[in-house]
C-alpha positions in Angstrom: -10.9 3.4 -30.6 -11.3 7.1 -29.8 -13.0 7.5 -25.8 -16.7 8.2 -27.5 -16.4 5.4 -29.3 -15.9 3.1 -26.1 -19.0 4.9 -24.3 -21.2 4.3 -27.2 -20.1 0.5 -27.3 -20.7 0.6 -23.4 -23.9 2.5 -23.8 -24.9 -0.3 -25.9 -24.3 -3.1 -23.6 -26.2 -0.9 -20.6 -28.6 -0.7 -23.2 -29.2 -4.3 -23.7 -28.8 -5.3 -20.4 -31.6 -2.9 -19.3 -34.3 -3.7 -21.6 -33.5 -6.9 -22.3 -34.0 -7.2 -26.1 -33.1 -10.8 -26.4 -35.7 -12.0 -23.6 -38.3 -10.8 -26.2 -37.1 -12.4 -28.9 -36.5 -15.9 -27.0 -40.1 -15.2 -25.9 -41.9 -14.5 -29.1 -39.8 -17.6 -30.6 -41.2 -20.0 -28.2 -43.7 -22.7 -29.6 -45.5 -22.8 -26.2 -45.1 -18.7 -25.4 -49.1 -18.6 -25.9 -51.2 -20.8 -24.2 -54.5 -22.3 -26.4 -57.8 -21.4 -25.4 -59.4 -24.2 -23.5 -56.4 -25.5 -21.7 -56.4 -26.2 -18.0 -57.9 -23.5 -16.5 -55.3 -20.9 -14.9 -52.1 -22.2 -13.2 -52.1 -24.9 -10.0 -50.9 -28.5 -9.2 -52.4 -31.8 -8.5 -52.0 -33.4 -5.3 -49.6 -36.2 -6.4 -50.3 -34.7 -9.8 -47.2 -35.2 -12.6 -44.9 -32.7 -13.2 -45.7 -30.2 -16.1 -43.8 -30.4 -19.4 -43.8 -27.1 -20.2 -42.0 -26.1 -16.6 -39.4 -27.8 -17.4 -38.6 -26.5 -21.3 -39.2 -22.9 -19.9 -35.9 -22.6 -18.0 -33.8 -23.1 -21.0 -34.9 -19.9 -23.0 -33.8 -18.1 -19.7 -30.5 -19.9 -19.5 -29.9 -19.3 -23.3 -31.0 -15.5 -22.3 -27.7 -15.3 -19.7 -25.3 -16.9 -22.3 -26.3 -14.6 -24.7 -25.7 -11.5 -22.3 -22.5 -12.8 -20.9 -21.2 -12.9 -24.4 -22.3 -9.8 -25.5 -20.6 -8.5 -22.2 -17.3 -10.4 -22.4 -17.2 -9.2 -26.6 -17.5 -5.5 -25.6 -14.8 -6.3 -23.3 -12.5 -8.2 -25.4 -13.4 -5.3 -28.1 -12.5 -2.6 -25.6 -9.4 -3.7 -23.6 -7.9 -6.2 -26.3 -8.7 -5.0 -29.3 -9.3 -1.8 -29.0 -6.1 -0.4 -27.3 -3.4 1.0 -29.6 -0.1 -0.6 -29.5 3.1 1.4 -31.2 5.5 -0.9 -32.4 9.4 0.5 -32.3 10.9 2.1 -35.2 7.6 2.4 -37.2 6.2 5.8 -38.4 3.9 7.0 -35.5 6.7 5.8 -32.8 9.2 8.2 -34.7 7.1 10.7 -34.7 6.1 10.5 -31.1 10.2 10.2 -29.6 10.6 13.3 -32.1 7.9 15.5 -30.3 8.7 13.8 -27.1 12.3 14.7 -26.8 11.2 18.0 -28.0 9.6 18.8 -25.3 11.8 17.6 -22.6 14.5 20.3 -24.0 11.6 23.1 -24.2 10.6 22.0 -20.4 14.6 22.9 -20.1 14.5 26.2 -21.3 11.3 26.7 -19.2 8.9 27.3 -22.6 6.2 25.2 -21.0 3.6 26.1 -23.4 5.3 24.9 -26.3 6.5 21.5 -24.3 2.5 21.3 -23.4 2.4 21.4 -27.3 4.9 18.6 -28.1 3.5 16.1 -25.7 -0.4 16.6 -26.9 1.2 15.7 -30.5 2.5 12.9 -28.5 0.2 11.4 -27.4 -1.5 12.2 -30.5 1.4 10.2 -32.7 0.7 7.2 -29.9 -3.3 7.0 -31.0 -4.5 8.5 -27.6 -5.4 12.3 -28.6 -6.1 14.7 -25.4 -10.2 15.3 -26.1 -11.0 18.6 -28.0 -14.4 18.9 -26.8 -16.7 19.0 -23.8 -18.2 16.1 -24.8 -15.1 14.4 -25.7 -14.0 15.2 -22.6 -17.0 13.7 -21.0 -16.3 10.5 -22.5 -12.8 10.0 -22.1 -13.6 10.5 -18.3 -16.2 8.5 -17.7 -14.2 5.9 -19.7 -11.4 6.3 -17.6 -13.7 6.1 -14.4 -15.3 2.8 -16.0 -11.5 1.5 -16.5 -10.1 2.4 -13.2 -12.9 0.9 -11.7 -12.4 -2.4 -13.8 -9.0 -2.2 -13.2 -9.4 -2.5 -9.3 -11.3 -5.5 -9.9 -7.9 -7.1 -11.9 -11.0 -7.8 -14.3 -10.0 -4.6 -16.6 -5.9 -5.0 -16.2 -5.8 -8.7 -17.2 -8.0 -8.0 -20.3 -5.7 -4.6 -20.9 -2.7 -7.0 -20.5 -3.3 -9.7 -23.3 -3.8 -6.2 -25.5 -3.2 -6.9 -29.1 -4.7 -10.4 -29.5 -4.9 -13.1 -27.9 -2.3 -15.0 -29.7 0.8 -13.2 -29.4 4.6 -13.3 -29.7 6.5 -12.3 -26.3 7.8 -9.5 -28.2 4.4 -8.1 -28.7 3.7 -8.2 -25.4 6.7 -6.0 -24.5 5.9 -3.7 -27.1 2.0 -3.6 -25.4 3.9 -2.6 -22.1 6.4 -0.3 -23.5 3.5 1.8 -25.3 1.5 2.5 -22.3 4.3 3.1 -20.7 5.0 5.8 -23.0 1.6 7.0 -22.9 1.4 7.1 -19.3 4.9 9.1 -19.0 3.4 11.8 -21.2 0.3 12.3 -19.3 2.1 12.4 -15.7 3.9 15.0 -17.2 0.7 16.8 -19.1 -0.5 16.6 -15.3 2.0 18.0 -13.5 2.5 20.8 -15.6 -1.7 21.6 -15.3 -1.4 21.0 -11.7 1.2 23.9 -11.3 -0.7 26.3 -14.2 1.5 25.4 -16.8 -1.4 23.8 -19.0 -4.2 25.2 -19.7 -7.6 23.4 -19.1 -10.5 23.0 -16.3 -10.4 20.6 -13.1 -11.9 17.9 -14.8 -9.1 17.5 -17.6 -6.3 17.7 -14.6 -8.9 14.7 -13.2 -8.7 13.2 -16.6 -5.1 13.2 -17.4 -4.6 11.8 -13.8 -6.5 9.2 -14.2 -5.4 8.1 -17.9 -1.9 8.3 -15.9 -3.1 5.7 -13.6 -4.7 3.6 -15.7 -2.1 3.3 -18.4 1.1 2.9 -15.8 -0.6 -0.2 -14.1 -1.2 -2.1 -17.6 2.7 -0.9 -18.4 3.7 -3.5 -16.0 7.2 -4.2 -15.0 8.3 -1.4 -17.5 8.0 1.2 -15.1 10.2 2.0 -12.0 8.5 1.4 -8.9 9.4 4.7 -7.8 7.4 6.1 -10.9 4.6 4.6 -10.8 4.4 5.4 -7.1 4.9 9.3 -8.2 2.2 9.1 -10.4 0.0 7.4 -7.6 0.7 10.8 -5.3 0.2 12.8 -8.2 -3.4 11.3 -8.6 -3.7 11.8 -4.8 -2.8 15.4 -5.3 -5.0 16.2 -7.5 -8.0 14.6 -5.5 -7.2 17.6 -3.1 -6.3 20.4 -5.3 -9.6 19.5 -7.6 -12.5 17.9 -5.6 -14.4 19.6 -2.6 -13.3 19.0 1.0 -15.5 16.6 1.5 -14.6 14.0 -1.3 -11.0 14.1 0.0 -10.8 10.7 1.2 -10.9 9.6 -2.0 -6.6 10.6 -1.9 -6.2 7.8 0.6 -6.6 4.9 -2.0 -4.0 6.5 -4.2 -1.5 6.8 -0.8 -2.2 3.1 -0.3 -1.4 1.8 -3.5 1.8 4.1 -3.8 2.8 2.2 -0.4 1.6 -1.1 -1.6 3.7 -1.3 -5.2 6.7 -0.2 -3.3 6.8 -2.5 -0.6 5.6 -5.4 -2.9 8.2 -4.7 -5.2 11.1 -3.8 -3.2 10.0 -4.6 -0.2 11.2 -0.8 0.8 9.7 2.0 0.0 11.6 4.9 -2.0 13.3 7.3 -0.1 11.5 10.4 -1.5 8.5 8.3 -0.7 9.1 7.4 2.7 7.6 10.3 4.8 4.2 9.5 3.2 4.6 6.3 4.8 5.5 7.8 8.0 1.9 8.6 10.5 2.8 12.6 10.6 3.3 12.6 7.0 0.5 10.7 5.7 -1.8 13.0 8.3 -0.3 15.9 6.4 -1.2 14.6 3.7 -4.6 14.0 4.1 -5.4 17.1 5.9 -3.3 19.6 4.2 -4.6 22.4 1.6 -1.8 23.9 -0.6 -1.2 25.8 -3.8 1.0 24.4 -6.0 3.6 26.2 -8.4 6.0 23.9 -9.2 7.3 20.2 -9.4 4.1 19.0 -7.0 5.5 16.2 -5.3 8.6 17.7 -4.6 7.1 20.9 -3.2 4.4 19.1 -1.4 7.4 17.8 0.1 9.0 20.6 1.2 5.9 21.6 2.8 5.9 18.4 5.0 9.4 19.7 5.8 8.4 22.8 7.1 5.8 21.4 8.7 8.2 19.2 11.2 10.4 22.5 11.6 7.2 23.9 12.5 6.3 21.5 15.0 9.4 21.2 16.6 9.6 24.9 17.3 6.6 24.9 18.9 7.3 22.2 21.1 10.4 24.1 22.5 9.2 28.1 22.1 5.6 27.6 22.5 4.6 24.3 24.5 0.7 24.1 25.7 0.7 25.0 28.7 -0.4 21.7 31.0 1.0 20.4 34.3 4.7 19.0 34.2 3.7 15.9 35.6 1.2 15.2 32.6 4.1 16.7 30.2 7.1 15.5 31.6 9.8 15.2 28.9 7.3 14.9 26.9 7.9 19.0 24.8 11.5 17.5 24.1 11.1 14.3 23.2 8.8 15.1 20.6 10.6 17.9 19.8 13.2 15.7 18.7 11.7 12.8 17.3 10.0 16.1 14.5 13.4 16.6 13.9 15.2 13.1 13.5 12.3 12.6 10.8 13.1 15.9 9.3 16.9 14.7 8.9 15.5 11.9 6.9 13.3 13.7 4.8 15.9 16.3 4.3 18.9 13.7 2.9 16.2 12.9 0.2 14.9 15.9 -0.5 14.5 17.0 -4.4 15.1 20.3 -6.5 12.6 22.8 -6.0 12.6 26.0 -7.2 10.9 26.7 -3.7 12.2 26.5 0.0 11.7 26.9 3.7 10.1 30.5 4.1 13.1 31.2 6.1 15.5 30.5 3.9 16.8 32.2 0.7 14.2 30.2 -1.6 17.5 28.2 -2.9 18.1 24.6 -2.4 21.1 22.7 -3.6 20.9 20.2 -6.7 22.9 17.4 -4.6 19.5 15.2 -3.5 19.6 16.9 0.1 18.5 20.3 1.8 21.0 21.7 3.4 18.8 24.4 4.6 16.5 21.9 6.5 19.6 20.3 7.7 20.8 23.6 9.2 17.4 24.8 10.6 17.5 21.5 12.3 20.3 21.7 13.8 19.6 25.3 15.4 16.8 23.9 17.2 18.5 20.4 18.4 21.7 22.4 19.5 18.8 24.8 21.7 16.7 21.5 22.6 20.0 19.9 24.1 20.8 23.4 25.8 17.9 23.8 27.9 18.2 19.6 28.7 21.5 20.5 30.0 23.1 17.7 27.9 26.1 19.7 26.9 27.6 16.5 25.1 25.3 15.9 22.3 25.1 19.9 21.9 28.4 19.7 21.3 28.4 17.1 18.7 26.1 19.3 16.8 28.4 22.6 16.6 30.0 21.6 13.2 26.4 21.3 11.8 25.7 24.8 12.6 28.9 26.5 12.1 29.0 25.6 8.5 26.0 27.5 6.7 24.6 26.8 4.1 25.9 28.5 1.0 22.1 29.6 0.3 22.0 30.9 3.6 25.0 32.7 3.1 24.2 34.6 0.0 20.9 35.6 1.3 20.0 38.8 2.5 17.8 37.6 4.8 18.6 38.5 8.7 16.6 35.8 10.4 19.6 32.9 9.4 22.0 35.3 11.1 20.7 36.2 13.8 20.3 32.4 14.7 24.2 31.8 13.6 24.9 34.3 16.2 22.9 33.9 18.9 24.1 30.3 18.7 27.5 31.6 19.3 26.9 33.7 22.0 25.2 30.6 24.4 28.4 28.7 23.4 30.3 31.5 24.4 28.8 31.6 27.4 28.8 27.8 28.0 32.7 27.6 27.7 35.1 27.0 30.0 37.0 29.9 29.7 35.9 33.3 31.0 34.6 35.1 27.7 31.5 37.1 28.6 32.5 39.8 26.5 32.7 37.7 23.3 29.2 36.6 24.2 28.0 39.8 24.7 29.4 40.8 21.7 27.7 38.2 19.7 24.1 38.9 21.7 25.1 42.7 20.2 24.5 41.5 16.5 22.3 39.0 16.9 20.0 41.5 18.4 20.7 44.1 15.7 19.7 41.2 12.7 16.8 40.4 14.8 15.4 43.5 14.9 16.0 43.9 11.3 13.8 40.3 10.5 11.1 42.3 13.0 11.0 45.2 10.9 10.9 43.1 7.5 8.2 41.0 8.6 4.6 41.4 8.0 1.6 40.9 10.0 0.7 38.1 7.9 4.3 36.1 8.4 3.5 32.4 8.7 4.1 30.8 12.2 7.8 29.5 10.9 8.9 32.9 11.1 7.5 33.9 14.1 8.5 30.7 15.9 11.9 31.0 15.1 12.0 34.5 16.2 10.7 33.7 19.8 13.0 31.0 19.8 15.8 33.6 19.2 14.3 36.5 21.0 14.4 34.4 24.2 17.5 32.7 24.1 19.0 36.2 23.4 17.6 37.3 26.8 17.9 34.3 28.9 21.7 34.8 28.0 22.0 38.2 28.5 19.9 37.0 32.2 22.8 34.6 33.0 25.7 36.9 32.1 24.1 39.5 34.6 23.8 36.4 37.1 27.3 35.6 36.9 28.1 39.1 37.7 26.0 38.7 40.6 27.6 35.6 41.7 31.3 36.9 41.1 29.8 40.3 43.5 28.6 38.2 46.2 32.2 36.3 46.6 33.8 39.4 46.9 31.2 41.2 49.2 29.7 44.0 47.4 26.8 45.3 45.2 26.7 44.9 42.0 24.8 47.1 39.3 24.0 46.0 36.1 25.9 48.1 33.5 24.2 50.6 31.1 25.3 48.3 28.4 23.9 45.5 29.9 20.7 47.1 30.7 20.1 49.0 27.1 20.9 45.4 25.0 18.5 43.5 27.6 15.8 46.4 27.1 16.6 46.2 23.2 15.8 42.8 23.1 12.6 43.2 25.4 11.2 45.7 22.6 11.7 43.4 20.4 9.7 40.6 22.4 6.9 43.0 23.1 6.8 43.7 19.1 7.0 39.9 18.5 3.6 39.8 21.0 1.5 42.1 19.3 1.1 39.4 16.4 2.3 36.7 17.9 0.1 36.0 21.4 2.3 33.2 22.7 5.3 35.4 23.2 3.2 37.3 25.4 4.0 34.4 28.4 7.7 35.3 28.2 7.3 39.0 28.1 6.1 39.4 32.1 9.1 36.8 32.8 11.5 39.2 31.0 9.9 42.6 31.9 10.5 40.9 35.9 14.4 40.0 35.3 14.6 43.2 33.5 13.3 45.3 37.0 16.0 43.3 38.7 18.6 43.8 36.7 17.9 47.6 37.0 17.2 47.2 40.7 13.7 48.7 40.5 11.0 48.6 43.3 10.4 45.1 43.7 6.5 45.6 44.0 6.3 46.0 40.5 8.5 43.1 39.8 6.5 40.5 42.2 3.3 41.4 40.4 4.9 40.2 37.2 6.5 37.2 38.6 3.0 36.6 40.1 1.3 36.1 36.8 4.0 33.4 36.1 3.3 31.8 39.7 -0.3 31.7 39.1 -2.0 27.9 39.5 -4.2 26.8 36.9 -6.9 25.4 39.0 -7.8 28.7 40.1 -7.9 30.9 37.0 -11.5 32.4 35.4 -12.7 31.5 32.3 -11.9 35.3 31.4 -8.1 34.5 32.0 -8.3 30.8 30.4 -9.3 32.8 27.2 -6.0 34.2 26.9 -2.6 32.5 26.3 -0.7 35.1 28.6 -2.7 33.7 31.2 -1.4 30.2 30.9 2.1 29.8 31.9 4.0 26.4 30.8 6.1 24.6 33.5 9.2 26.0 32.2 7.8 29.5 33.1 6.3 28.5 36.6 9.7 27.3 37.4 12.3 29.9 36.3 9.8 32.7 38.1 10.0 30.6 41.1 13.6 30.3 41.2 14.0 34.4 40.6 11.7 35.4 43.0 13.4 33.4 45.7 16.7 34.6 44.3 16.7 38.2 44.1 13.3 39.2 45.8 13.4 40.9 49.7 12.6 39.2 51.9 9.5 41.1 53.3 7.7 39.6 50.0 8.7 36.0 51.2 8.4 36.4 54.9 6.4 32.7 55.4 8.7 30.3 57.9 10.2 28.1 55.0 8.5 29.8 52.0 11.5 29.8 49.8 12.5 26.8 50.5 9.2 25.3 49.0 9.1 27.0 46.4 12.9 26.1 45.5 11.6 22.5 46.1 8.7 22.4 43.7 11.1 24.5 41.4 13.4 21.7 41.6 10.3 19.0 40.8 9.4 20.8 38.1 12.7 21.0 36.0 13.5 17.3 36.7 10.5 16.5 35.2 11.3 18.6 32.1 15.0 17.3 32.2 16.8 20.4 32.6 19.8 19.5 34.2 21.6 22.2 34.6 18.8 24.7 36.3 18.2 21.8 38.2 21.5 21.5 40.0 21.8 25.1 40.5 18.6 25.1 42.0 19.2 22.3 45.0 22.7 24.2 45.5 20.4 27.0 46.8 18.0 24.5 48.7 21.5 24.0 50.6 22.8 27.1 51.1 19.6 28.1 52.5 20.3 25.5 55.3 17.6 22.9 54.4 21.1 19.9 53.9 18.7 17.9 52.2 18.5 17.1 48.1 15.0 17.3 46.7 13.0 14.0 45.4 10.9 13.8 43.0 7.5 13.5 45.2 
């Protein structure tokens, strides 16, 4: 049966059901429908008066009425579902012709003619008996129809009836054959689907609605004869095209779809597939649900990679770009989630597809081994810096292979962004070893600064947040290494009792990087917070009047409670706890001490410095910083009041 056939056979049951045909007909049948003249006069009952004869006779023209309807109702159904589905049986002329046009296209999807392949899989489906509508109105029918079925079908009433398809006295060999030919049938229109979801196929957003559907529909009556992971692809698919088709407002509808895609692989398996699993995971499915995309290729798969920039994403902002909030309310909190973003994106990288799309900052290549590298790497950059400013110079460590090796895409990319990140990298491990090589990690902060100023210059104002979070990320660890390569000088002056001046090398690559901060901050507001830090630590480096250089430590100092709600409207206004605490420790360091004058001034402020960073888990700044609590005499550690 063709899709208008099925709505005029349901149109016909409506019909009946509404007007009610056969109630007449009962009716006008009925030796006592018309009551003689000069019977009892209107209706009533006797006190203790017998029961009338004619009550009794009149419910059985209604019960007759109900059997008549439920068979009329059960026969369209039987008609529909049983006897109207078409079954191909293997090796016989229509199944020949179908594998023919079938493997056809799978070798023109190959080659990339995806017209032609769109061409070989409507003749297809047309070989199978299940022809893609021609019409408007054909269309209209074979989507209400499918609306009707996948209704049905949620009710089991429509997929038991679709399973005894073919009659209801069968062979076991038939009843493969039933399965095996929707599964056939759905195959071809996952794949009709995907390729009019990414613009491939021409037609309108209800014929992406319909083909989705028809997936749907025919995949749950295949049965067993289709791989869990399958049938849970075509489920996201469906899903997909709820969002990429329907308004904003009808999105909810995707969330069935996700469900069942979890619910037949855990029933099945009891484990979800692995390129399934982040839709399963609370930040995924929320992505999901509230994400908006354009889709060019392979959906899934790209909707995936999405997700995957997405935790980079969040990750970096956790560590570059944390809401500013009190450290007592944050706590560990930036890192931890920081890192659990990441663990997930490990996981979602190891299973990752084939693309022909990437991470924005990669080289748009992934490999064709199951895994993104890329990811992996990008991952591991922001760990290795996560574990850096924790002070936890042990897992860091156990990270350094990861980074060292580069991707291959990465490597024949001209991109400058993945470079400068390689580099800067090795100029904080430079700086962290245990030999005395400031000049090799000098060196290094020399080209990393020269390929991030090349990613500034190649980026537009509309860069996505990726980009710009990774190059604050860079920018800052570029300066806060240059910052403790001028404080070891300082340290290495002060045990040998004399002044030292930053070099003009020193001072030029700082001021480079500065520029490019500054640059960073006129798109990019949050980087704004680190500039005044920076601009400070530059003016001390330089030795500049320290007026100037309080001021901008001041606007790092400043407590939240007493801000306007002029200065609340802007992020440079809000410094993080990070911030309040490294412009706490530098203006006890390194300003006069006319500026600090109070009686034990600095050592409160070193104190709630040193609450602050245990609180964030920077161990390192931390120990430095009750060092100076007792060199200034106070012979007391700080606790964590």
């Amino acid at each position: 049966m063709l899709d208008r056939s099925r709505m005029a056979l349901c149109a016909f049951v409506f019909l009946c059901l509404s007007f009610n045909p056969l109630a007449s007909l009962l009716r006008g049948t009925s030796p006592e429908g018309t009551p003689e003249s000069g019977a009892s006069p209107g209706p009533g009952r006797s006190i203790m008066g017998e029961p009338d004869s004619r009550d009794e006779a009149s419910g059985w023209p209604t019960l007759i009425f109900w059997l008549l309807n439920v068979l009329v109702v059960l026969g369209a159904f039987v008609r529909l579902f049983i006897y109207g589905e078409p079954v191909t049986r293997p090796h016989s002329e229509p199944s020949v012709l179908f594998w023919r046009h079938r493997k056809q296209a799978d070798l023109d999807l190959a080659r990339g003619d995806f017209a032609q392949a769109s061409q070989h899989l409507w003749t297809a489906l047309k070989a199978l008996g299940r022809p893609l509508p021609t019409s408007n109105f054909d269309l209209t029918c074979s989507l209400m129809w499918n609306l009707i079925r996948h209704l049905l079908q949620r009710l089991w009433v429509g997929r038991w009836l679709a399973g005894r398809a073919g009659g209801f006295r069968r062979d076991s060999e038939l009843k493969a054959d039933v399965r095996k030919s929707a599964r056939d049938a759905a195959l071809v229109y996952h794949k009709l689907h995907q390729l009019h979801m990414t613009g491939k196929h021409v037609g309108g957003h209800l014929s992406g609605i319909n083909m989705a559907l028809s997936a749907v529909n025919l995949a749950e009556c295949a049965g067993d004869t289709v791989s869990v992971a399958t049938l849970a692809e075509i489920y996201v698919a469906a899903a997909l095209r709820v969002k990429t088709s329907l308004h904003r407002r009808v999105h909810f509808l995707a969330r069935p779809f996700l469900c069942s895609a979890r619910q037949v692989s855990l029933s099945h398996s009891g484990t979800v597939p692995p390129a399934m699993q982040w839709l399963c995971h609370p930040v995924g499915h929320r992505f999901f649900v509230d994400g908006d995309w354009s889709l060019k290729v392979d959906p899934l798969a790209q909707v995936t990679q999405l997700f995957r920039e997405h935790l980079l994403e969040k990750a970096l902002c956790c560590v570059a770009m944390p809401e500013p909030s009190p450290p007592a309310a944050h706590g560990e909190g930036e890192f931890s989630d920081a890192l659990e973003y990441l663990q997930l994106l490990n996981g979602c990288s190891d299973t990752a597809g084939t693309p022909s799309c990437t991470l924005s900052i990669s080289s748009g290549m992934v490999a064709g081994t199951g895994s993104d590298p890329v990811a992996k790497w990008w991952a591991s950059i922001v760990a290795v810096a996560i574990h850096w400013l924790q002070g936890d110079d042990e897992a860091a460590e156990r990270l350094y292979p990861l980074v060292e090796t580069m991707p291959r895409a990465l490597q024949v990319s001209e991109k400058p962004l993945p470079r400068a990140a390689l580099h800067s990298f090795k100029a904080v491990r430079a700086l962290l070893g245990k030999q005395d090589s400031s000049q090799a990690s000098l060196g290094q902060c020399e080209k990393a600064s020269g390929y991030l100023r090349d990613s500034l210059g190649l980026s537009l104002p509309a860069t996505g947040t990726l980009d710009k979070a990774v190059q604050l990320l860079l920018c800052d660890l570029l300066l806060v290494t240059r910052t403790n390569l001028w404080q070891q000088q300082m340290n290495v002056s002060q045990q040998l009792s004399c002044v030292y001046q930053a070099s003009a090398l020193e001072l030029r690559g700082f001021q480079q990087d500065l520029s490019s901060l500054r640059r960073l901050a006129q798109t990019f507001r949050p980087a704004m917070r680190r500039v005044f830090l920076h601009e400070a630590t530059a003016r001390l480096m330089a030795r500049a009047s320290p007026t100037r250089t309080h001021q901008l430590l001041d606007r790092s100092l400043r407590r939240r409670g007493a801000q306007s709600s002029k200065e609340a409207s802007e992020p440079e206004s809000h410094p993080t706890p990070r911030e309040h605490a490294e412009a706490l420790l530098l203006a006890c360091c390194y300003l006069p001490p006319s500026f600090l004058s109070a009686p034990g001034q600095r050592v409160g402020m070193l104190a709630e410095a040193a609450r602050t960073l245990e609180k964030l888990g920077d161990k390192r700044t931390l120990h430095d910083c009750q060092q100076m609590i007792i060199k200034l005499g106070s012979g007391t550690t700080v606790t964590t009041g």
